[in-house]
Every structure is written in C-alpha cells, then in structure tokens.
N, C-alpha and C positions, 0 to 999 in steps of 0.2 A: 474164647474166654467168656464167662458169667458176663452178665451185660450189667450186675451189681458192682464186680471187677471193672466194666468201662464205664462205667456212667461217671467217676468224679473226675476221669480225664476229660471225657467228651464235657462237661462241666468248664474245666480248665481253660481248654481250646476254645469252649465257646466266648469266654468271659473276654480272653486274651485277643481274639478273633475281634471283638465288637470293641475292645479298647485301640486297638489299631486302626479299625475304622475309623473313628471320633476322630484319631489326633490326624489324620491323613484328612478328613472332611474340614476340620479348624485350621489342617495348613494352606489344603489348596482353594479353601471357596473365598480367600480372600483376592485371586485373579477375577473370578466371573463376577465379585461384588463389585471390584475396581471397574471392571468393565459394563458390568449395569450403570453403575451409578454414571458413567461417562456417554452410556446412550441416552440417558434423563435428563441429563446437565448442557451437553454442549451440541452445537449444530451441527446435522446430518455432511456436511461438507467437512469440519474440523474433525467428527467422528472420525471420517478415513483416515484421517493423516493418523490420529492417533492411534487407530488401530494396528497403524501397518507400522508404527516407529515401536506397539508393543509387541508384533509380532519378530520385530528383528531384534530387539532388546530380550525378550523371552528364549529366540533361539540362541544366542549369542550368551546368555546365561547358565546355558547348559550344562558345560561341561563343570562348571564352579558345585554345582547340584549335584552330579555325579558323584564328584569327590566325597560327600558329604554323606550321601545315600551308602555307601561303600563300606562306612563305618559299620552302619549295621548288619552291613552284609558278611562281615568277615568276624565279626566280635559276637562273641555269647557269655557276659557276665566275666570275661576275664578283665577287672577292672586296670592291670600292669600293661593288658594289651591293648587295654584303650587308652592307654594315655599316651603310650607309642604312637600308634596311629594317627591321633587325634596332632601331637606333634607334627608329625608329617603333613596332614592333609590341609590344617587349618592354614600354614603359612602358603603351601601350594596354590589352594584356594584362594586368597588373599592376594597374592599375586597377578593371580591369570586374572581375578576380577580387574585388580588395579591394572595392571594390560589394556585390559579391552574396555575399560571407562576412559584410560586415556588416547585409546584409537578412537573410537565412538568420541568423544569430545573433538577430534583433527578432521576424521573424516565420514562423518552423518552426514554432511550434504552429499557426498558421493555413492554412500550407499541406497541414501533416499531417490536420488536421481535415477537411480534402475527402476523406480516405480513411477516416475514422470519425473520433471520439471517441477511439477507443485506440490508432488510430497517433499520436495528435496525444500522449496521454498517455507513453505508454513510446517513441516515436523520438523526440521531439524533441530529446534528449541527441546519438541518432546522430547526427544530421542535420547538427547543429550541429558536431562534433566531423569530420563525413567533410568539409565542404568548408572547412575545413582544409588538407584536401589539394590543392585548386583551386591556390593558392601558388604551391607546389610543381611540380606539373606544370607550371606557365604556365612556370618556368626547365625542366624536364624535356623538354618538347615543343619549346622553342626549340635547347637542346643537338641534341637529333634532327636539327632542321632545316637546323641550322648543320655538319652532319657530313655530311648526305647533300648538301647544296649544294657543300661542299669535298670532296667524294668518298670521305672515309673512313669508309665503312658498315663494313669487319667491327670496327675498333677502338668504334665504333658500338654494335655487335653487342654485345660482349663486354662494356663499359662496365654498359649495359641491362641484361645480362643478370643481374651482379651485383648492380645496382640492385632487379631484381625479385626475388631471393631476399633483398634485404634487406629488402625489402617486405614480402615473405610470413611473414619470420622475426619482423617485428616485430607482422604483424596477429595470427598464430600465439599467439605468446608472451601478449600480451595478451586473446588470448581464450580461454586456459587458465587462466586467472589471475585473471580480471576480467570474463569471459562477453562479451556485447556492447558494450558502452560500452569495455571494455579492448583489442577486437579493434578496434574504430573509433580511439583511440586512438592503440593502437601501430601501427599503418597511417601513421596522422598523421605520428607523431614519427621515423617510418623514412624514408619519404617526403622529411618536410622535409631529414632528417640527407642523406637523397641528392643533394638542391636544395642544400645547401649544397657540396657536393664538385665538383657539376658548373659551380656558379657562375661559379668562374674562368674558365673556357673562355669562357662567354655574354661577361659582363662585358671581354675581351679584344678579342672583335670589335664590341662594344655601343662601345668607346670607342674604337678603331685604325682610322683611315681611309687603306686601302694609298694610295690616289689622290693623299695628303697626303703621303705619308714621299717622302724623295729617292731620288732613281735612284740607287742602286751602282754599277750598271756607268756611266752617266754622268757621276757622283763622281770616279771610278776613272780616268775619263779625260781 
C-alpha cells in the first residue's frame, strides 16, 4: 500500500503505543519509588527484612493482578462485556486478596522463618502491614483495566500518576517518622486513601450493564 495510505495508521499505533507506555510507567514506578525511598530512609539491616517481607507480599499478589490484567486482554470496547467481566473478576479478586491478607496476618512469622530466624522476628510486622495493600490495588488494577478497555489511557495516565506521588508521599512520611514499620504503613493508608477515590469508577461499570439500558435513539423515535 501508498505509505500516504499507512502513514495515519502508523500515526495511530504510534500515539496509542506511547499512551500505554505512560500508564504502565505511572503504575508500576510506584514499587522501585517505594523501594528507593526505603533504601534512603531506614537501616541497611531493616532494608533486608523489608525487602524480603516485599518480595513475598509482591509474589503472593500476583494472581489478584492477573485477574485484572485479563480484562484487557479479552475486551475491546465491548462496553456489555466489560461489565460482565468486570463482575466476575472484581469479586474474585477481592476475595483471593482477602484470603491471602488473612493467611499473611496468621502465618508471616512462618513464612519469614524460611529466610532465617530474624526475618521471621523483625519483618513480620512489614509483612503483615504491606499486604494490606493487596486490597487496594485489586480496585487500582481494575480502574487501569477499565480505562485502557474504554480507551482513555492519558486521563489514565494522569489519574496514576497522582496516585503514585501519593503513594510515595505517604510511604515517605512514614518512614521518616516511624522507620520501617511507618514506611510500610503509610504506603497502606495512601494506597487505600487512592482505592477509595478510584472506586467509583470500578463500582459504576461493576453494576451498569449498557446491553440493559434502553436505546435513545429508538426511544426518541
């Protein structure tokens, strides 16, 4: 084909291309901020524990992420069939988080104990307090989903992006204040305070099925 013919797709692709970048760079640099700021803040000995209570709290998060990623994978602008979906996955999600925050609250000292004796003794407080944030992100990750599915990545973008300074603002504050356990924390209650703002949105297509509502223009006429 005329490369006049591809030029306003390759246009397309590019725009859409770098908007998906953005919202993927606003969700996930808020882990390696979390974790900067926790190498600047608290001591090289508390660092381990924290970092090993985030790396089991991160894997252990996983599958809640999956569910969520999935939305996009399987939806393209069919708004009836994301509401479907979004039905299904968001209580699923919700669930397995609420599961594995209440294992992770009975048994962190057992799972920290496979990494010595003194992760098990000084992280189990992190441990307990980061998946916490599991919650949270299960509405955080579905908001995403439900943006990139309806097609508004930069409002997306920018959303995210505030989100993750208030993230970092909040793990920040509490690890100046309260060393580890405060930076684990205020991470939480930043987090949550975001899961709550973004709820509305989830909860709008969790419960609005377009397929359902009456035709206007066939009203109309």
């Amino acid at each position: 084909p005329p490369r006049s013919t591809l030029f306003p797709y390759t246009t397309l692709f590019r725009s859409l291309s770098l908007k998906h970048h953005v919202l993927n760079l606003s969700i996930n640099s808020v882990f390696y901020i979390v974790g900067l700021i926790a190498t600047l803040l608290i001591l090289p000995r508390q660092l381990a524990y924290f970092s090993t209570a985030f790396l089991v709290e991160s894997t252990a998060m996983v599958i809640p992420y999956l569910l969520a990623l999935s939305l996009f994978a399987e939806i393209s602008g069919d708004q009836s069939l994301l509401h479907r979906h979004v039905r299904r996955t968001l209580p699923l999600g919700l669930a397995l988080c609420g599961g594995i925050v209440v294992v992770a609250e009975v048994a962190a000292p057992l799972v920290l104990r496979i990494f010595g004796p003194g992760y098990a003794e000084n992280g189990t407080t992190a441990l307990r307090l980061l998946v916490l944030v599991g919650p949270a992100y299960v509405i955080k990750d579905h908001y995403v989903a439900i943006r990139r599915a309806q097609g508004r990545l930069g409002h997306a973008a920018k959303v995210m992006a505030v989100g993750t300074f208030a993230e970092a603002a909040g793990a920040a504050l509490g690890g100046i204040y309260w060393g580890m356990t405060g930076l684990c924390a205020g991470w939480a209650i930043a987090a949550t305070g975001e899961a709550v703002v973004l709820l509305p949105a989830v909860i709008r297509v969790f419960r609005r099925d377009p397929s359902a509502e009456p035709d206007a223009s066939g009203a109309s006429g």
